[in-house]
N, C-alpha and C positions, 0 to 999 in steps of 0.2 A: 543531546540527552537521549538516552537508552534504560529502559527497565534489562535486568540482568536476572535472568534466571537457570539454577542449578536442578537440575532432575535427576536423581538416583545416582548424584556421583560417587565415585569409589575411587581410593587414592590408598595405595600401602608402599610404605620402604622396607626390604630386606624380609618380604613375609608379615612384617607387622602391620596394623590397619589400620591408616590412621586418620580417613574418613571412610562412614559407612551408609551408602544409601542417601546421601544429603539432596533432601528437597527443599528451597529455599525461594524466595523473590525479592529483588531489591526494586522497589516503583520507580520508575520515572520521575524524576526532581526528585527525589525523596531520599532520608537517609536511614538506611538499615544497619545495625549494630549487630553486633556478634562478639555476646559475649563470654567467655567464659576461663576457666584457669586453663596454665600451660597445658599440651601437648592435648588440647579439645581440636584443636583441628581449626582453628582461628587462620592463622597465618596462612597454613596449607589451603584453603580454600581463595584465598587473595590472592596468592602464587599460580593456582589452576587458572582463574579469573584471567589473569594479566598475561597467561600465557606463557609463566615462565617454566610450565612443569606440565605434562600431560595427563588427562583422565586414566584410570583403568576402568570405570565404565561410568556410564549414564554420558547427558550433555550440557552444556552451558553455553544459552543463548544471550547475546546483546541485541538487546532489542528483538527484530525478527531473524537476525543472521546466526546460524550454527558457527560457533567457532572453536567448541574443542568436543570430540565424541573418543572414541578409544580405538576410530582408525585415522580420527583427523584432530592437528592442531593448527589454528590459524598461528602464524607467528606473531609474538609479541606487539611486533611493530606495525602490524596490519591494525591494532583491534580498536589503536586510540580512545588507551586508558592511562590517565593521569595516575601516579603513584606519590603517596608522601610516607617514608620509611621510617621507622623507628628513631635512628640517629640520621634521618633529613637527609643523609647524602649530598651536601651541597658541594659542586666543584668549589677545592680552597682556592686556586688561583684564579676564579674570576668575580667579579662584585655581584652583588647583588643585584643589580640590574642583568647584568650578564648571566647571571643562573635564571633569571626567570627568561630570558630572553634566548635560550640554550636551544629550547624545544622549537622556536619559532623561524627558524631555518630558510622557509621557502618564502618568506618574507624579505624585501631587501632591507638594509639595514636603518633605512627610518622608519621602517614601518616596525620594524620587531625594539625596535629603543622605546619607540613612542608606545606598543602595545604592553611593553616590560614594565614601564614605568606608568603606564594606565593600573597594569594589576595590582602592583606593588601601591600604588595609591589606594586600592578596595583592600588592603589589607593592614593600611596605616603606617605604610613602610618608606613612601615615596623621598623622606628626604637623607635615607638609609641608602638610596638607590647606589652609591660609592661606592660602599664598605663592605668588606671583604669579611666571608662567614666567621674567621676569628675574632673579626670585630663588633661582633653581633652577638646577643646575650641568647638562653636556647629557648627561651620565647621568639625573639626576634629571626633566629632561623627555622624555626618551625614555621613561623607567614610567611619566611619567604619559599619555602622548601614548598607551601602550599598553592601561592600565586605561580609557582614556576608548573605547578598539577595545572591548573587551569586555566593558564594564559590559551593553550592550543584548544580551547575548545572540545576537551575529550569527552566521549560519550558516556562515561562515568569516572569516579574516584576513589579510590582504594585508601585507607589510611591505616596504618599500622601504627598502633598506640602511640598516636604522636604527641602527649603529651606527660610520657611518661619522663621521668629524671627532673619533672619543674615543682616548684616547692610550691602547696596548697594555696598561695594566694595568687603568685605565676600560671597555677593549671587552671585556676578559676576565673584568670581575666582572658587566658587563651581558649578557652573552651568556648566563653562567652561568644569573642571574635570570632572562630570557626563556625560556629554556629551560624552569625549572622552572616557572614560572606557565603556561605553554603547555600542557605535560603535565596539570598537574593540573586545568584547566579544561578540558583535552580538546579543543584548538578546534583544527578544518579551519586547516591554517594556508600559506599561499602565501611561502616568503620570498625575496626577491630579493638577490644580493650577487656582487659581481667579489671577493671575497675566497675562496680553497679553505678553508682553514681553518675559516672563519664557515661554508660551507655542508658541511663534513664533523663538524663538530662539532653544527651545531642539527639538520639532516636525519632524517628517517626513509625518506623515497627523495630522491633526487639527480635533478635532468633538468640537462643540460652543451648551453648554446644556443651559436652560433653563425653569426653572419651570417641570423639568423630563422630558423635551423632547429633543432632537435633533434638533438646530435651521440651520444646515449647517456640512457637514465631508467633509475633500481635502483637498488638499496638505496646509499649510499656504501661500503660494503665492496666490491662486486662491481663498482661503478667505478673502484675503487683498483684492485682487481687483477686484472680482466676488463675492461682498455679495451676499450672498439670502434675505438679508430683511435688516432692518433698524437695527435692534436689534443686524443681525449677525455684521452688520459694527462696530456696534458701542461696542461689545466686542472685538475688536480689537483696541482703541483708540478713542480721543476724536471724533463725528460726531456733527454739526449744521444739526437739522434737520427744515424743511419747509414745513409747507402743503398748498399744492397748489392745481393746476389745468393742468394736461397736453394737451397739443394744438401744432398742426404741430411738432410734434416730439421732444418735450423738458417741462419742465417745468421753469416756471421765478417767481426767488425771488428777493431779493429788492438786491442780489449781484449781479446779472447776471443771464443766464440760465445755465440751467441743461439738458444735450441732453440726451433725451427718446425715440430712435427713435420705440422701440418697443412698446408702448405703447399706447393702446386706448385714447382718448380724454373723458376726465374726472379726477375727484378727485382722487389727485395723492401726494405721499410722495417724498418733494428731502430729499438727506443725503448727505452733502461734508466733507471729512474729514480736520482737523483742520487744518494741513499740504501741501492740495490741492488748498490752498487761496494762492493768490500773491497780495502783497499790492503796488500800485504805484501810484506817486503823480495825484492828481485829485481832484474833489470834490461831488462823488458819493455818498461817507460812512467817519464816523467820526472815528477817535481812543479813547477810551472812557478809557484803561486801560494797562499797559504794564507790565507785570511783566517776569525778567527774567527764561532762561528755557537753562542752560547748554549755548551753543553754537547760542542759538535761543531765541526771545522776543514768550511768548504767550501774546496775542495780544485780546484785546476787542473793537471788530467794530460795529458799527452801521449807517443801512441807513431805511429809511422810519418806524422807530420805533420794528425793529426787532437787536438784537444780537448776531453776532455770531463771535465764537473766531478762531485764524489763529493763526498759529503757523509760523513763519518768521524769516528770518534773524534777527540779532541785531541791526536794523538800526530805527526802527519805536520813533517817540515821541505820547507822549500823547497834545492831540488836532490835531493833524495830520489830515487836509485832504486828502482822498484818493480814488483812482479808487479799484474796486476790480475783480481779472481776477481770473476765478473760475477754476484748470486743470482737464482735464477730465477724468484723470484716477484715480481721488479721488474722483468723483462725483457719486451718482447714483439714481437712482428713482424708487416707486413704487406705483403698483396703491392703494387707499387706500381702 
């Protein structure tokens, strides 16, 4: 295991930039998420990582060894880093024991069956060890596409939305798993996902990219409720955002205010998240729209000609008059 650190990298294709300056850390045994929408520079930074694409500047240490600057690449095969790819990559023509047992080469042949089939057991896979990725549902080759990362003992793990294309109760029992094989093998682990949920759920720090930069890195707790900007909030769940004016220590939209005590007196961003509304009877704001959400109504309010949605109990109708109490640890504001 290896902490993985990126300082001031810089990466462009064809004149375009498509990371800019990235300062990052992934800890040691620890997994770091990196979330954010397409062409943030997700992927591209896992590609730098692994060696498959070189810096244009800054560098990126494994552990204490330099392995890529913008006059050196280590290759690929020097840096032993485990990868799990979007569509798994498994060889079709070998079993599943043979895909995990692919990387483990310098091993003679009982030691890498026996250690193939060692993994494929931490992953719940062991009596799958036969059967050929066709035979394997894309839950099941996603563990093994993962045991075959970490059978070689790599000094970290790379994962590229590997759970994407599985149906929400598939991604929820494979996320669960990854999870816990991750922890107990301890590995450096890099994971890539446009989903908030996948990276607040697997993470032990959060980096929130955007447009190749770094919009926010911390723990996911302290990105939930210590944005840095509007943008970081709002890759984490739905936000109503307001632009306003801050004055005596807050900003006021047509819900309430928004307490800014830091903040200069001027043009200023609120952001409440969808979940920080509480609807009570009143006749401040209308109910415009209710649609269910699991356990919860999300909820379209409106007052003085502005929209915004609250995520509530199951209790709301549509034309509903209502107060609306804005909480404050979902609130937050910036100067604009």
């Amino acid at each position: 295991m290896s902490s993985v650190t990126l300082t001031g990298v810089a990466r462009s294709y064809k004149g375009a930039r498509a990371l800019d300056a990235i300062s990052l850390t992934a800890p040691e045994g620890k997994v770091l998420a990196l979330l954010g929408p397409s062409g943030s520079g997700k992927s591209t930074i896992l590609r730098l990582i692994a060696g498959l694409e070189a810096v244009d500047a800054g560098e990126i240490l494994i552990g204490d060894e330099l392995v890529s600057t913008h006059a050196r690449t280590l290759p690929a095969e020097q840096r032993r880093i485990g990868m799990v790819f979007q569509d798994y990559s498994l060889f079709p023509h070998l079993t599943a024991a043979a895909n995990v047992g692919f990387g483990l080469d310098k091993l003679d042949r009982a030691e890498r069956e026996e250690k193939a089939l060692y993994w494929l057991d931490r992953v719940g896979l062991k009596h799958r060890a036969h059967a050929f990725p066709h035979e394997l549902s894309g839950g099941e080759q996603q563990r093994v596409a993962l045991a075959r990362a970490l059978a070689p003992a790599p000094r970290a793990v790379l994962l590229d939305e590997p759970f994407s294309g599985l149906d929400p109760v598939q991604r929820a029992e494979l996320r669960d798993a990854t999870i816990a094989t991750l922890a107990e093998a301890k590995t450096t682990t890099l994971f890539v996902t446009h989903d908030a949920e996948d990276a607040l759920q697997v993470a032990d720090r959060l980096a929130i990219l955007k447009t190749g930069r770094v919009l926010q890195e911390g723990t996911p707790r302290e990105a939930y409720e210590h944005p840095a900007s509007i943008d970081a909030a709002a890759a984490l769940g739905p936000v109503n955002v307001f632009d306003g004016h801050a004055e005596n220590g807050a900003v006021t939209t047509p819900f309430g205010a928004v307490r800014a005590p830091a903040l200069p007196a001027g043009p200023a961003r609120a952001g409440v998240r969808a979940e920080a509304l509480r609807l009570n009877p009143g006749t401040s704001a209308r109910v415009l729209d209710v649609r269910p959400h699991g356990a919860h109504d999300l909820v379209r309010i409106e007052a003085k000609g502005v929209v915004w949605r609250a995520l509530v109990p199951a209790r709301a109708q549509l034309g509903d008059q209502v107060d609306v109490e804005i909480q404050p640890a979902g609130a937050f504001a910036f100067s604009d």
